[in-house]
Each structure stands twice: as C-alpha cells, then as structure tokens.
mmCIF file of the C-alpha atoms, coordinates in Angstrom:
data_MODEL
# 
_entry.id   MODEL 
# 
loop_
_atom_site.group_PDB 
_atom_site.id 
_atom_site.type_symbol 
_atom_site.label_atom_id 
_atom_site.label_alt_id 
_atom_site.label_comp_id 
_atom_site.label_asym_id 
_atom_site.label_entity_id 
_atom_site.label_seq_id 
_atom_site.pdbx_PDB_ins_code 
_atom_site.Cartn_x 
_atom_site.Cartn_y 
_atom_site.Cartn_z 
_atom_site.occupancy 
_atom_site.B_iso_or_equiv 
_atom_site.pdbx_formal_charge 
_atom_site.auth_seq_id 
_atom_site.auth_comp_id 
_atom_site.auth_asym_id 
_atom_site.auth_atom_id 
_atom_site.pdbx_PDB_model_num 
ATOM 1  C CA . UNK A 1 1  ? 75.070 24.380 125.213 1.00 0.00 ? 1  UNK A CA 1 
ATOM 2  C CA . UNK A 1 2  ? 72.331 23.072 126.378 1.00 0.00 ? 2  UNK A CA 1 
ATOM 3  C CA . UNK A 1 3  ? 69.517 20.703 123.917 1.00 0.00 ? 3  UNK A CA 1 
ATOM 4  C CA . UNK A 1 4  ? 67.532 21.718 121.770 1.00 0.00 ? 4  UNK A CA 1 
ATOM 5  C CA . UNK A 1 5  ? 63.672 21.252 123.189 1.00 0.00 ? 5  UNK A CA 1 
ATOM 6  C CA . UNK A 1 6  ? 62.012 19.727 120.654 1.00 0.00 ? 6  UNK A CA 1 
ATOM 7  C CA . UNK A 1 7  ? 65.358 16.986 121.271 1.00 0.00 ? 7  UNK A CA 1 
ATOM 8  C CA . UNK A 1 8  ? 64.067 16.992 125.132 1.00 0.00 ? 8  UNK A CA 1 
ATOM 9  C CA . UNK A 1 9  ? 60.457 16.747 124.335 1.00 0.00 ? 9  UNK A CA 1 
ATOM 10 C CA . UNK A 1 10 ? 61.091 13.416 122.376 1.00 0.00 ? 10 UNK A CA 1 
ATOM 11 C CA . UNK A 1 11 ? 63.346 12.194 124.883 1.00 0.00 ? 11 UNK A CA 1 
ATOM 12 C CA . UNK A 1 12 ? 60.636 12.105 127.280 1.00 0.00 ? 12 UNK A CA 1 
ATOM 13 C CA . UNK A 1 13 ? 58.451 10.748 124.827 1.00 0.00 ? 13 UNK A CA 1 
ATOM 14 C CA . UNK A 1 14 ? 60.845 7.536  123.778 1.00 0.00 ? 14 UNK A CA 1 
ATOM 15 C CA . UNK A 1 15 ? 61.610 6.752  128.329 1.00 0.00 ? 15 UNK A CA 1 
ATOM 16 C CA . UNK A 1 16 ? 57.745 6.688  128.440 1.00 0.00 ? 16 UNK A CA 1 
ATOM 17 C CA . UNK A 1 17 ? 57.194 4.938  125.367 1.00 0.00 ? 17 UNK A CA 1 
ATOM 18 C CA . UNK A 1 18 ? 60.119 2.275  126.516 1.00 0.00 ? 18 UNK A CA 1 
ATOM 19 C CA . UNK A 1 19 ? 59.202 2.580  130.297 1.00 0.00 ? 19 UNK A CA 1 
ATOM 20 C CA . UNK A 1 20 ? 55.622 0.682  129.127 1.00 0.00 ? 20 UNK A CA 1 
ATOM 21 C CA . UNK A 1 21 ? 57.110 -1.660 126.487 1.00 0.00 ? 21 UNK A CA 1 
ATOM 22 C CA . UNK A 1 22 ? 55.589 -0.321 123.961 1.00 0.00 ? 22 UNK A CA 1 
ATOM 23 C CA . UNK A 1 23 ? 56.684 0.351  120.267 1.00 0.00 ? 23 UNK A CA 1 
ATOM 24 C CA . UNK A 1 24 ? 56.655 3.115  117.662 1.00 0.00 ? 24 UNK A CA 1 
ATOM 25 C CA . UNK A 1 25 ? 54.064 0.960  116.020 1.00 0.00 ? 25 UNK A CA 1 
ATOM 26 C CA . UNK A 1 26 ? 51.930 0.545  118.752 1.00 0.00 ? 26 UNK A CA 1 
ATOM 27 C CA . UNK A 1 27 ? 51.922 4.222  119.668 1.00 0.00 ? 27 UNK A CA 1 
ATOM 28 C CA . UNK A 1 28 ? 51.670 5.035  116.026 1.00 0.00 ? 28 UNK A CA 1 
ATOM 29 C CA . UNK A 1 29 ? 48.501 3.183  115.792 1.00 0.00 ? 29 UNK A CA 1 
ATOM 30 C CA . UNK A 1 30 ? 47.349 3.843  119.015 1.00 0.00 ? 30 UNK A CA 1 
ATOM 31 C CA . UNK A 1 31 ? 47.583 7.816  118.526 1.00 0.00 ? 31 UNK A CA 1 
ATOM 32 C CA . UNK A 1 32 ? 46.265 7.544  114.549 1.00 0.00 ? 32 UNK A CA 1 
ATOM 33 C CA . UNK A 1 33 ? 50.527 8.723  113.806 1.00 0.00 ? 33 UNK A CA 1 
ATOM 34 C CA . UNK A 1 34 ? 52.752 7.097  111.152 1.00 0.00 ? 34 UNK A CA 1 
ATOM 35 C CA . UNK A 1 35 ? 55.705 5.242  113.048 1.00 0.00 ? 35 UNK A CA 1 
ATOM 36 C CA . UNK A 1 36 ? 57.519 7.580  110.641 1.00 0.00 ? 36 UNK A CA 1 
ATOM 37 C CA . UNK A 1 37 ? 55.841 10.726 112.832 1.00 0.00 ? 37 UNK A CA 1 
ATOM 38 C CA . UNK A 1 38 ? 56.604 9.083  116.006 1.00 0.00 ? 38 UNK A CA 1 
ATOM 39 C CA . UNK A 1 39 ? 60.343 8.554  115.510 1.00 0.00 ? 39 UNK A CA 1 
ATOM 40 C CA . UNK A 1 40 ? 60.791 12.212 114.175 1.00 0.00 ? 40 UNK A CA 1 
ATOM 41 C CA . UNK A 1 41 ? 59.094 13.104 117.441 1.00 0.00 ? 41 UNK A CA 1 
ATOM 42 C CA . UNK A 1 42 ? 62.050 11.220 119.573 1.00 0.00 ? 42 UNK A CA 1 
ATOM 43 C CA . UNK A 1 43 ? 64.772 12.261 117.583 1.00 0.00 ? 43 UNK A CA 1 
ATOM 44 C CA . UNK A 1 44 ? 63.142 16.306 118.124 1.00 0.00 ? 44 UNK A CA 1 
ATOM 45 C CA . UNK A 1 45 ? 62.919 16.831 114.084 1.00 0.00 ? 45 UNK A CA 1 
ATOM 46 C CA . UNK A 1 46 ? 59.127 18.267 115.098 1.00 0.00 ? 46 UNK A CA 1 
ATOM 47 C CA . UNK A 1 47 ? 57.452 19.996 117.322 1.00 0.00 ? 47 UNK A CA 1 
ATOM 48 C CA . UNK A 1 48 ? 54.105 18.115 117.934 1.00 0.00 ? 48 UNK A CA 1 
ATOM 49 C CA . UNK A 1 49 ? 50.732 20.402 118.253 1.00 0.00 ? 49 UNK A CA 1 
ATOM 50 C CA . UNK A 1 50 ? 48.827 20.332 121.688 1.00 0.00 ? 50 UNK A CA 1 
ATOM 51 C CA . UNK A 1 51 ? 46.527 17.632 119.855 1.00 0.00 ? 51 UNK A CA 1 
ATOM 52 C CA . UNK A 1 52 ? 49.425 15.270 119.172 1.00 0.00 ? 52 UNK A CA 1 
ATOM 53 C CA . UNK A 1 53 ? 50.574 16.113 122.513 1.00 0.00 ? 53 UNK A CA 1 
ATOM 54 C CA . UNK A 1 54 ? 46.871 15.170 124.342 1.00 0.00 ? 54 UNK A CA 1 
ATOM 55 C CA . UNK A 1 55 ? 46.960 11.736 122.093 1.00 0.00 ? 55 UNK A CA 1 
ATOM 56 C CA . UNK A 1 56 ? 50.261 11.028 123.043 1.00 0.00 ? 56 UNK A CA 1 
ATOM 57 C CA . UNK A 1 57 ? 49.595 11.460 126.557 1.00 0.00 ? 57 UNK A CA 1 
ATOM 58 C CA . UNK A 1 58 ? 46.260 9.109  126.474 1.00 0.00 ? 58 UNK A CA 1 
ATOM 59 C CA . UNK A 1 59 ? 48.205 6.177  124.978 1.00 0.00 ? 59 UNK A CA 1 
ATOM 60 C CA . UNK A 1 60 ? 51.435 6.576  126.831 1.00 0.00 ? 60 UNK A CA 1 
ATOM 61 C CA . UNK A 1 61 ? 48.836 6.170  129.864 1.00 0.00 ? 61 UNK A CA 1 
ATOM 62 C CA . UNK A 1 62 ? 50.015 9.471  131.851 1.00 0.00 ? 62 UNK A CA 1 
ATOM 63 C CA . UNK A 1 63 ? 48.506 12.943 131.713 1.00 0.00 ? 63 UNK A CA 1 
ATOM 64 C CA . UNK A 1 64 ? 49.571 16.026 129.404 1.00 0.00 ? 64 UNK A CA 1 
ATOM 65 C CA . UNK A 1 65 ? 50.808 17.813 132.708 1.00 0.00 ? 65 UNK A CA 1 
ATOM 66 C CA . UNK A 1 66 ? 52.958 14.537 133.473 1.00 0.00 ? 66 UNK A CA 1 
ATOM 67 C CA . UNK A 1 67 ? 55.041 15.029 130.283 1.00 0.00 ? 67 UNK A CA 1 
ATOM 68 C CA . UNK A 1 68 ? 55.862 18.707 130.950 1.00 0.00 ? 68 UNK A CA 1 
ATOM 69 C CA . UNK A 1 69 ? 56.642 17.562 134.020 1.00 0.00 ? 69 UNK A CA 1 
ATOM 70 C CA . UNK A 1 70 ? 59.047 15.202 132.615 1.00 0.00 ? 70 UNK A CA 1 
ATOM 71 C CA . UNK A 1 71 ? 60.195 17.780 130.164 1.00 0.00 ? 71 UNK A CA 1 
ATOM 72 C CA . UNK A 1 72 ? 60.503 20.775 132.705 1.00 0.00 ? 72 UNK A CA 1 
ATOM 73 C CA . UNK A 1 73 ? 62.578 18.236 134.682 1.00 0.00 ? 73 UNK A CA 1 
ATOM 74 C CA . UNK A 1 74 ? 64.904 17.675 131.655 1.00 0.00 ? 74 UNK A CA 1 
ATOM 75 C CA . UNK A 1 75 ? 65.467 21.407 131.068 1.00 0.00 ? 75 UNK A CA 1 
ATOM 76 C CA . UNK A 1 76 ? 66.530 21.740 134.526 1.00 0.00 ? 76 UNK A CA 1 
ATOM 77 C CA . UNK A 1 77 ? 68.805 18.576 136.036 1.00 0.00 ? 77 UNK A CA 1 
ATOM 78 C CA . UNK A 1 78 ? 69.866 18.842 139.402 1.00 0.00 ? 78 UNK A CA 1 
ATOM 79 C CA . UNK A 1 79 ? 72.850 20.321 140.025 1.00 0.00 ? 79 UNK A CA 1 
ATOM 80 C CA . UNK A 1 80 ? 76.072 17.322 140.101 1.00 0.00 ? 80 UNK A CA 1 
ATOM 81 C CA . UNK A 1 81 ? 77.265 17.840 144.218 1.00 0.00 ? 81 UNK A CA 1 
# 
C-alpha cells in the first residue's frame, strides 16, 4: 500500500531541511511556523496551504517546483531491476 502523501510531502520536506543542516527551529522561524507546525509537516499529520508551501520553499533555498519534483519522484520510485 503505498504512503500516504501528506507522509511523502514531509519526507521531502525533513531530506531538504537535513540536506542544508538546518533545524525545525530555524525553519520555524525562518518561515514565521511553530517548530510544533514544522514537525507535523514531516511526520504528514497536515497538509500545508500553497503559502506554507512558497515559504517553505524560500527558506529551504530551492523553488516550489523543486519540491514537487522531489515529491512526484517519491510517488513514483524506480522500478528495483
């Protein structure tokens, strides 16, 4: 059964949070979020508005696109040869 997306979505989120050393602090602050918001966000108990998702995006240092990238990527893994 494949994950949930919201689960996906924060997945992404927490390798490019992680991926620039940055914490749930940091990002909190950085994106005017509670650290509280953030971690709900990476464990997928919310579904973040396209607001959330352009602030995110701006302090992760990437582009909106980039994450649904990311995300499209994770909902579709390359087949194991």
């Amino acid at each position: 059964m494949p994950e949930p997306l919201p689960v996906l979505f924060g997945r992404v989120i927490r390798q490019r949070r992680e991926a620039i050393a940055m914490s749930q602090e940091t990002l909190g602050a950085q994106t005017e979020l509670s650290r509280n918001y953030i971690g709900m966000i990476e464990r997928g108990e919310t579904n973040p508005t396209l607001l959330v998702l352009k602030s995110l995006s701006v302090a992760l240092q990437t582009s909106m696109s980039a994450l649904m990238s990311d995300l499209e990527a994770a909902l579709d893994p390359p087949a194991a040869s």
